[in-house]
PAZAPA-4460 file (N, C-alpha, C; in steps of 0.05 Angstrom, whole numbers, plus 32768, in hexadecimal, padded with zeros to 4 digits):
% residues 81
    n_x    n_y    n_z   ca_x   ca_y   ca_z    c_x    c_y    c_z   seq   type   mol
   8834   82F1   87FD   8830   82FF   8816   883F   8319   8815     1      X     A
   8833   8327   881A   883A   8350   881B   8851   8359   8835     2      X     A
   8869   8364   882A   886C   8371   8849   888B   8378   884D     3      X     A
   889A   836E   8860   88B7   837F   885E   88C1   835F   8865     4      X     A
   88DC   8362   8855   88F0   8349   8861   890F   834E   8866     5      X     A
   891C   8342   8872   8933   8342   8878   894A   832F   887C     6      X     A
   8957   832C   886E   8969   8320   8868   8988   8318   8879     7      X     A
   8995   8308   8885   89B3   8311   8891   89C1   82F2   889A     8      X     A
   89D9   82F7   889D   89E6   82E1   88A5   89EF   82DE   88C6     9      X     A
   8A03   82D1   88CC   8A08   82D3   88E2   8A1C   82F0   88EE    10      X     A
   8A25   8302   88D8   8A2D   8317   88E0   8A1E   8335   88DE    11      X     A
   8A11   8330   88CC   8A07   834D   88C3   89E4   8346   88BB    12      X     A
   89DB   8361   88B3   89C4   8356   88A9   89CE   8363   888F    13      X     A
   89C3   8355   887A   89C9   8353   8856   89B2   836D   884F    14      X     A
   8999   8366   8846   8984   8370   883C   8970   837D   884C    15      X     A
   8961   8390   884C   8948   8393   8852   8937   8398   8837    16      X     A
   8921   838D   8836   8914   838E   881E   88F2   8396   8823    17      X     A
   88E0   839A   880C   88C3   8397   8810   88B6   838F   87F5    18      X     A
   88A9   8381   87F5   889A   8372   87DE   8875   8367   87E5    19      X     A
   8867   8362   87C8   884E   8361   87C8   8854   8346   87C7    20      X     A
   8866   8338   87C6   886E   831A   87C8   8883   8319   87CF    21      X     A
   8884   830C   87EF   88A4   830F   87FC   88AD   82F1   87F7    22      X     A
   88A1   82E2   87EE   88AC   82C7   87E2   88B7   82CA   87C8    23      X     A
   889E   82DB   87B3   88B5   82DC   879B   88C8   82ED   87A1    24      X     A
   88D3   8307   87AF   88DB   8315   87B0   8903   82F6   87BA    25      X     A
   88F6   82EE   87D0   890C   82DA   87D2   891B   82CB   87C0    26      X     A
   8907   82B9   87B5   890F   82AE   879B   891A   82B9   8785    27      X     A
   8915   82D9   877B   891F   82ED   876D   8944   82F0   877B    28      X     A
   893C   82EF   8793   8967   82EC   879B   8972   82DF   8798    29      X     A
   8968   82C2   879C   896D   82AD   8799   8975   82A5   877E    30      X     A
   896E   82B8   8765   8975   82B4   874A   8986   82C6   873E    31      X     A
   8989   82DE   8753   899F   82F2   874F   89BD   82EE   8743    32      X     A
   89C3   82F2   8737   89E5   82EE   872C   89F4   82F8   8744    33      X     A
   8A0C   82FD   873E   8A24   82FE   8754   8A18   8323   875F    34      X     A
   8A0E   8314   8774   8A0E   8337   877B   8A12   8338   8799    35      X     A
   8A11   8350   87A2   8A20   8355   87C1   8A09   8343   87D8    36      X     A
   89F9   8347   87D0   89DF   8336   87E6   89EA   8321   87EB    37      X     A
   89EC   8315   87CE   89FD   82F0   87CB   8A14   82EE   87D9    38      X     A
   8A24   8303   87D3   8A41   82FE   87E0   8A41   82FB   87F4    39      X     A
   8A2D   830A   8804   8A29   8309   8827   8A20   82ED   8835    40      X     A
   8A14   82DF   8825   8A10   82CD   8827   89FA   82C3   883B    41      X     A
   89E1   82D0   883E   89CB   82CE   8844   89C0   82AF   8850    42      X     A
   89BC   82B2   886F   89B4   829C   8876   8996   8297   8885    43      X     A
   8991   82AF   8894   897E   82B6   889A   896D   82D3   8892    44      X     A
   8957   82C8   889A   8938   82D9   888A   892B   82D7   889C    45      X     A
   891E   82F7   889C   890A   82FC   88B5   88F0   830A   889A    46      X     A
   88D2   830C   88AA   88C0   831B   8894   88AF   8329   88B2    47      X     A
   88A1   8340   88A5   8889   8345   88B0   8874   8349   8895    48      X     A
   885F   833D   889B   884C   8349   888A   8843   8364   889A    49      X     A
   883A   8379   887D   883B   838F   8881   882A   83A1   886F    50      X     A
   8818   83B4   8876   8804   83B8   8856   8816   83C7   8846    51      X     A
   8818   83CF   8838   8825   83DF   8822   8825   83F4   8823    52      X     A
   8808   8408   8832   8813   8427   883C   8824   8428   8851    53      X     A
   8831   8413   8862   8843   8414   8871   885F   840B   886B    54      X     A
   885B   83FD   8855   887E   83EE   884F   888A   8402   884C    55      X     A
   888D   8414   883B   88A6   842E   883E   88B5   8435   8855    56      X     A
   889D   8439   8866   88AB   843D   8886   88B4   842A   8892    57      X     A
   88B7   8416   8891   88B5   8409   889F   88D0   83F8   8896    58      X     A
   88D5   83F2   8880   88F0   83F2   8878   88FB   8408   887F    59      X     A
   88FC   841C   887C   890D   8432   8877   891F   8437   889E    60      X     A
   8906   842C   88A9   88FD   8427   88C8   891E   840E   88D1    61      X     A
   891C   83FD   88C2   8924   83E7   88C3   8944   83E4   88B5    62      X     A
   8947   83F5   88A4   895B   83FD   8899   8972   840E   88AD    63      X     A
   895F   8429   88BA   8974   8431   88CE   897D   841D   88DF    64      X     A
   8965   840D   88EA   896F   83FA   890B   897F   83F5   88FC    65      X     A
   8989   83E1   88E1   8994   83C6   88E9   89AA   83C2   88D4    66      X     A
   89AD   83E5   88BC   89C5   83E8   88AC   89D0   83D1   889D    67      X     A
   89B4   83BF   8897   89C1   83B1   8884   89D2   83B3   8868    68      X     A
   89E3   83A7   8864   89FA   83AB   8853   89F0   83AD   8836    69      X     A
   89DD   83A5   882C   89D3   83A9   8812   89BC   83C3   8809    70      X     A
   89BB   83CC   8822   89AA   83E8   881F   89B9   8403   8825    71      X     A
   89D2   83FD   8827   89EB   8414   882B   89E6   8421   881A    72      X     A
   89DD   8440   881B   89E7   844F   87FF   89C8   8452   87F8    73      X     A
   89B7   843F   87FA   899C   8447   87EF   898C   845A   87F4    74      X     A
   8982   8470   87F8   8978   8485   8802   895A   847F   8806    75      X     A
   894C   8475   87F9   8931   846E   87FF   892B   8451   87F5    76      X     A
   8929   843A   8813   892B   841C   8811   8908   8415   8814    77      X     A
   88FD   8423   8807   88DE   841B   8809   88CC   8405   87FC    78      X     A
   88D9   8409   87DF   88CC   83F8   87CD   88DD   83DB   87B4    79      X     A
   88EF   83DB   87C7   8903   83C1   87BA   88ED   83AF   87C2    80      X     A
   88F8   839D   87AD   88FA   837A   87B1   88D6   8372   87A2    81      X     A
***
């Protein structure tokens, strides 16, 4: 399934992401080595499906609201995951 996801725990939100598979895109973290996403320790996941001329914006959209901690620093959050 196509579209934007988001990631966070009970303090912050972790990730915003977008993928042509937001299930593999999950399972791909889920196999990640020690990295800062992990450390945060990720408990909840939100998705919208979304067509693909819109994912750029729409993370990028999603990125300002909600300053998740793993997209700090990234300048264009369009096409992860």
């Amino acid at each position: 399934m196509p579209g934007v996801y988001g990631l966070s725990n009970a303090r912050e939100w972790v990730f915003v992401g977008a993928a042509d598979d937001i299930r593999a895109a999950l399972l791909a973290h889920l196999q990640e080595g020690d990295t800062t996403l992990k450390s945060r320790v990720p408990t909840g996941f939100t998705f919208e499906i979304c067509h693909p001329s819109q994912r750029a914006a729409r993370v990028s959209r999603l990125v300002t609201e909600l300053s998740p901690v793993c997209n700090r620093g990234i300048v264009k959050a369009g096409g992860a995951g």
